[in-house]
C-alpha positions in Angstrom: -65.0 33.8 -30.1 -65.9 33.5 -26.5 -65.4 29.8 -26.2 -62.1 30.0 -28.0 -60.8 33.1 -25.5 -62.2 30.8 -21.9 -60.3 28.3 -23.7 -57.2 30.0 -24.0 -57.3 31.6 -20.6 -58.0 28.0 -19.3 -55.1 26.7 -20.9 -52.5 29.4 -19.6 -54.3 28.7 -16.2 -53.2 25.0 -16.5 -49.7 25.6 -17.6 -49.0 28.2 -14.5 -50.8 25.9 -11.9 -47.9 23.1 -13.8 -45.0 25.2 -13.6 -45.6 26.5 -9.9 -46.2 22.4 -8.9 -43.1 21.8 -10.0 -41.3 24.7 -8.4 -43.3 23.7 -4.8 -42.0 20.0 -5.8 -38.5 20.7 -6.9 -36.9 20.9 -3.4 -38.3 18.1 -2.5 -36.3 16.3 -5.2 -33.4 18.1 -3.5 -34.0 16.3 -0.5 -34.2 13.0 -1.3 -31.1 13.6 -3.3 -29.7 14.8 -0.3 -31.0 11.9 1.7 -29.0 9.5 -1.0 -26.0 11.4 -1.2 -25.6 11.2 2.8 -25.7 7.0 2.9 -22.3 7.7 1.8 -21.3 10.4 4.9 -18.9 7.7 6.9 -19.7 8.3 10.1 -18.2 7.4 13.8 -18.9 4.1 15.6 -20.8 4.7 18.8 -21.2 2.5 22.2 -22.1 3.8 25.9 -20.8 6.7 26.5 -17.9 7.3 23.6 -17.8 7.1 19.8 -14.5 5.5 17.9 -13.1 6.5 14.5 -10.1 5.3 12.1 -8.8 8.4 10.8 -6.2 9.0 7.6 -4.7 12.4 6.5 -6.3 13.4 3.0 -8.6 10.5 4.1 -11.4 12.3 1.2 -9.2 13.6 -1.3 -9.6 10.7 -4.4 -6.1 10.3 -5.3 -5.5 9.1 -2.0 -7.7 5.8 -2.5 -8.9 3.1 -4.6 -13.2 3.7 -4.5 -14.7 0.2 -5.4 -18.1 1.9 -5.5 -19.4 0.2 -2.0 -16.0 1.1 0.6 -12.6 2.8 0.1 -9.1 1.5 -0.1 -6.6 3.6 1.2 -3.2 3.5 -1.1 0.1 2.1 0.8 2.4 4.5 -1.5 6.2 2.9 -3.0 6.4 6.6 -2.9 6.1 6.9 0.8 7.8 3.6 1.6 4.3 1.8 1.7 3.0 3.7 5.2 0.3 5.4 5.9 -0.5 7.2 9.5 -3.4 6.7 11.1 -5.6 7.9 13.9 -8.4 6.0 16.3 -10.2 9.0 17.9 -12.1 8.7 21.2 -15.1 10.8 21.8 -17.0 11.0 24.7 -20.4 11.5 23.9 -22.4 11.3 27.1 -21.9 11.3 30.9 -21.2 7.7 31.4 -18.9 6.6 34.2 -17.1 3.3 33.3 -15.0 1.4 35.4 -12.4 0.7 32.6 -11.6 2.6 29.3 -10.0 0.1 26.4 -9.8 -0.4 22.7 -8.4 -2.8 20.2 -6.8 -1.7 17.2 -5.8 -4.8 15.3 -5.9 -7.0 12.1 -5.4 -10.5 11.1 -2.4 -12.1 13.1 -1.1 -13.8 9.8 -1.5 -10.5 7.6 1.7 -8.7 5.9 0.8 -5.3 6.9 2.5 -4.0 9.8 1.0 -1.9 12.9 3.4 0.4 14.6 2.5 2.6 17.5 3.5 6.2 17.2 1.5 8.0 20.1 -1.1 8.0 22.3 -2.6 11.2 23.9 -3.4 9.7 26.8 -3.2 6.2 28.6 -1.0 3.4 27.3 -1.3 1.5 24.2 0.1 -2.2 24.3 1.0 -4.6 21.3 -0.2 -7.8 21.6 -1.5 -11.0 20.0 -4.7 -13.2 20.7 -7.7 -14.9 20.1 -11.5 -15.0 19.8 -13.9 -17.1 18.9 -16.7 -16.4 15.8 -19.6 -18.2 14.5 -18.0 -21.2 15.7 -14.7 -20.7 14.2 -11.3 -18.9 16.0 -9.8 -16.2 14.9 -6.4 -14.9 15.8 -5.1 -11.1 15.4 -2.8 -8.8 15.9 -2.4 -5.4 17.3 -2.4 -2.7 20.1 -5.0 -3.1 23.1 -5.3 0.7 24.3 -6.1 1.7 27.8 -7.6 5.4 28.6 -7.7 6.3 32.3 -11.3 6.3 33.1 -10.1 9.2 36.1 -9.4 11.3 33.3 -12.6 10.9 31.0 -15.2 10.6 33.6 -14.1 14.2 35.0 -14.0 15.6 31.4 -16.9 17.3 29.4 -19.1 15.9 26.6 -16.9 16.0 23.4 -13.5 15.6 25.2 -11.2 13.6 22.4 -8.2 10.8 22.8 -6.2 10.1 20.4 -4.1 7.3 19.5 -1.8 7.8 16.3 0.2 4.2 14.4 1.1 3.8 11.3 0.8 0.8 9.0 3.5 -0.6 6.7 3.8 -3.7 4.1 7.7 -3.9 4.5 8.1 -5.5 1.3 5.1 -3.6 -0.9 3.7 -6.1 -2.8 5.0 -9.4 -2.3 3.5 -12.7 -3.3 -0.5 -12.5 -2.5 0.2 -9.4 -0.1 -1.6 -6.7 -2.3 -4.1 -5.5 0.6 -4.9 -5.4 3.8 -6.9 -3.4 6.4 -7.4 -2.6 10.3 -10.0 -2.4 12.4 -10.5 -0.8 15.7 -13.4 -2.1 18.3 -14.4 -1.4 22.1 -13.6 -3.7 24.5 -15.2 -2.0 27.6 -17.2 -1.0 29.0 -19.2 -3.1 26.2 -18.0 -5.7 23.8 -18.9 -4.2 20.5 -17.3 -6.2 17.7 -16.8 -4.6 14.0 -19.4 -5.4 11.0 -16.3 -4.7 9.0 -18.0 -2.0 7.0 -15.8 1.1 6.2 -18.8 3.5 6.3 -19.1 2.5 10.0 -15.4 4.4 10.8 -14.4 1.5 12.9 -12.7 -0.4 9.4 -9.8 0.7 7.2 -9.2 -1.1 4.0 -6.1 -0.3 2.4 -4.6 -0.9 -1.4 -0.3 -1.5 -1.9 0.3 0.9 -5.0 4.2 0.7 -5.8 3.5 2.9 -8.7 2.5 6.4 -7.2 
């Protein structure tokens, strides 16, 4: 009777010792679910001294893109006469001084979306067309080269935003192979820092023509 009562309280010893490992373990499961559920976070672009972000209104509410699991494609709307509004948002992030402020906002030159400046809240934005060389090949785009007066954001605190606010447009909605597009946005100085044409980065902006909503 002994044996069979140490064995008992042995075994309700084990089972409490199990359920109170699991409850010290369980947020640790949280965690790492955490941990995977943030590789998705899109996040802004960062070079010296500023971060750079491609905007949309609604840009996480799921009727208002296509999700092909590893990026997002924005809808161009028949409803909205194929044109969505978008933002590239300036941070500064650090007290840098450069000598010159500029951005590209662009896409393929031969592409059948349209970019259309709207606003900038400060400096001048400039439409243009040009050039650049790739892993041996060339490359020509499209788009607005955008200048910020360096006067303004050197004197400014940490976390002082520009904005500048375009819209793009397939004229025609979907016409022949022109079903998609995107537009990219990349600093030009004070560094060089070309787009890996990822849309989690924040610097790249697919989008999807939907006539039908």
């Amino acid at each position: 009777m002994k044996h069979i009562l140490v064995l008992l309280l042995l075994s309700t010893s084990l089972m409490f010792l199990g359920c109170e490992k699991d409850q010290l373990e369980s947020p640790k499961a949280s965690v790492e679910g955490d941990k995977l559920t943030n590789k998705k976070n899109r996040e802004a672009r960062m070079g010296p001294g500023f971060s750079w972000e491609l905007e949309t209104t609604n840009h996480n509410v799921p009727a208002e893109y296509n999700d092909t699991g590893t990026s997002r494609q924005y809808y161009l709307k028949g409803s909205q006469s194929y044109t969505r509004t978008i933002t590239l948002k300036v941070t500064k992030t650090s007290a840098t001084t450069p000598d010159s402020l500029k951005f590209h906002v662009y896409e393929p030159l031969h592409s059948c979306i349209i970019l259309s400046s709207v606003s900038a809240s400060m400096g001048t934005a400039t439409y243009k067309t040009w050039g650049e060389h790739h892993s041996g090949f060339y490359y020509e785009y499209k788009g607005y080269e955008w200048k910020i007066p360096v006067s303004t954001m050197n004197s400014s605190p940490i976390g002082t935003t520009a904005t500048f606010v375009f819209t793009a447009r397939s004229p025609h909605g979907i016409s022949g192979s022109c079903i998609e597009g995107s537009v990219t946005a990349k600093m030009n100085f004070p560094a060089n820092i070309p787009s890996s044409y990822n849309f989690w980065d924040g610097d790249y902006m697919p989008f999807l023509i939907n006539p039908s909503i």
